[in-house]
C-alpha positions as CSV (number, residue, x, y, z in Angstrom):
1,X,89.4,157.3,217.1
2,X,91.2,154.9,215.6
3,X,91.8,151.4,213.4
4,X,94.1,148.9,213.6
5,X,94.3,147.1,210.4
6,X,96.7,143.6,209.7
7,X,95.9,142.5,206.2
8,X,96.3,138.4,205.7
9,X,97.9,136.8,203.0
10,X,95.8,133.7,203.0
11,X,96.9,130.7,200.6
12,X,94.6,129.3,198.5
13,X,93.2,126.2,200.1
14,X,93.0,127.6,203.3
15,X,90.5,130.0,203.3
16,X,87.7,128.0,204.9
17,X,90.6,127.6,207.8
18,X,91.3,131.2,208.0
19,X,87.9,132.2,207.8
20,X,86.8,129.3,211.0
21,X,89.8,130.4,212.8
22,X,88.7,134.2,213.1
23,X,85.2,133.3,213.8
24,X,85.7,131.2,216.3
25,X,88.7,132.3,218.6
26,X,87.7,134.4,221.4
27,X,89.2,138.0,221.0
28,X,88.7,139.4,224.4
29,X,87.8,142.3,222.6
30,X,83.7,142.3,223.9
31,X,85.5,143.0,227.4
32,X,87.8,145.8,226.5
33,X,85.8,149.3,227.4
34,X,88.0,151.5,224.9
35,X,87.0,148.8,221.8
36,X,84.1,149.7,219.3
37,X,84.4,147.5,216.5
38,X,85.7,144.3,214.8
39,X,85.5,143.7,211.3
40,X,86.8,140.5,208.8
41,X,87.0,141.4,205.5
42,X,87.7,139.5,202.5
43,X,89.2,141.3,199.8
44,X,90.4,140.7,196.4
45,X,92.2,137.7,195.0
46,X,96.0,137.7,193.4
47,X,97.8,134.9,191.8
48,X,98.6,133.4,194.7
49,X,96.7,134.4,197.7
50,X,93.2,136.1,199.1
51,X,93.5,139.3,200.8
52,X,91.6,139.5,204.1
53,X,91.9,142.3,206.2
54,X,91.4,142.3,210.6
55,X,89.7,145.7,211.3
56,X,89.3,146.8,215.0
57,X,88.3,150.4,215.8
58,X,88.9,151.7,219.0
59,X,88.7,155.3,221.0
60,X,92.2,156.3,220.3
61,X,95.4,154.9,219.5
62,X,96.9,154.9,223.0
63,X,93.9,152.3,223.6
64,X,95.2,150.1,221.1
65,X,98.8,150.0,221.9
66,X,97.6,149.5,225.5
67,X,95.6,146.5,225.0
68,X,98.9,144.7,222.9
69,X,100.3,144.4,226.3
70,X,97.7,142.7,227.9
71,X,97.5,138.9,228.9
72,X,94.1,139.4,227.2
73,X,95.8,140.1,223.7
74,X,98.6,137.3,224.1
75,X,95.7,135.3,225.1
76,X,93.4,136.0,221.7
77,X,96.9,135.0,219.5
78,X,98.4,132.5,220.9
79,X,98.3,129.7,218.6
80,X,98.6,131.4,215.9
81,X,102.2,130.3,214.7
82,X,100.4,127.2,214.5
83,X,98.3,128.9,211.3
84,X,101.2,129.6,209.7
85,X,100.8,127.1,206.4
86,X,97.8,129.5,205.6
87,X,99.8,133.0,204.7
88,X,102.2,133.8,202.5
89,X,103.8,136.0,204.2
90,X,103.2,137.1,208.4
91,X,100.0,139.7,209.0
92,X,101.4,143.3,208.8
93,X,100.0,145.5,211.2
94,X,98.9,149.2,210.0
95,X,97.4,151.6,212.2
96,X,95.1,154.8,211.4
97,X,94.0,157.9,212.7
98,X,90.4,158.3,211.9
99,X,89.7,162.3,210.1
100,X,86.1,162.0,209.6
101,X,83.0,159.2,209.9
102,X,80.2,159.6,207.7
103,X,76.9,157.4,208.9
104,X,73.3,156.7,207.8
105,X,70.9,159.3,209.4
């Protein structure tokens, strides 16, 4: 398995904008088979900016890459230069290979 990661730089101020934005764009992701999970997470504050962190899990890797060149992916981000006043700096994508899962019995 895997998880795709892009951290967010979010301004402050725009939080409540970053925050609607994720909630209520439609991902595509419910209709992708290889997809498992989706996570927002808000993280710690800086000077300057929030941290918040996109978390999707999928079956592999390969899955992943695959779906970035789908209409389905261009669809769930298109618009989003339009957020741009929010970040500091542009989401930085950072992928992992999952080792080991521990979960509630």
């Amino acid at each position: 398995m895997s998880i795709a990661k892009n951290p967010s730089q979010v301004t402050y101020g725009g939080e409540g904008s970053f925050e609607q934005t994720c909630v209520s764009r439609d991902s595509y992701l419910a209709r992708v088979r290889e997809f498992l999970d989706f996570h927002i997470v808000r993280g710690p504050a800086a000077k300057d900016h929030l941290l918040y962190s996109l978390l999707t899990v999928w079956l592999s890797r390969r899955e992943f890459e695959d779906r970035t060149r789908t209409e389905a992916f261009r669809a769930a981000h298109r618009g989003a230069a339009n957020d741009k006043p929010l970040y500091l700096a542009p989401p930085r994508f950072e992928g992992f290979d999952i080792i080991q899962i521990v979960t509630q019995s």
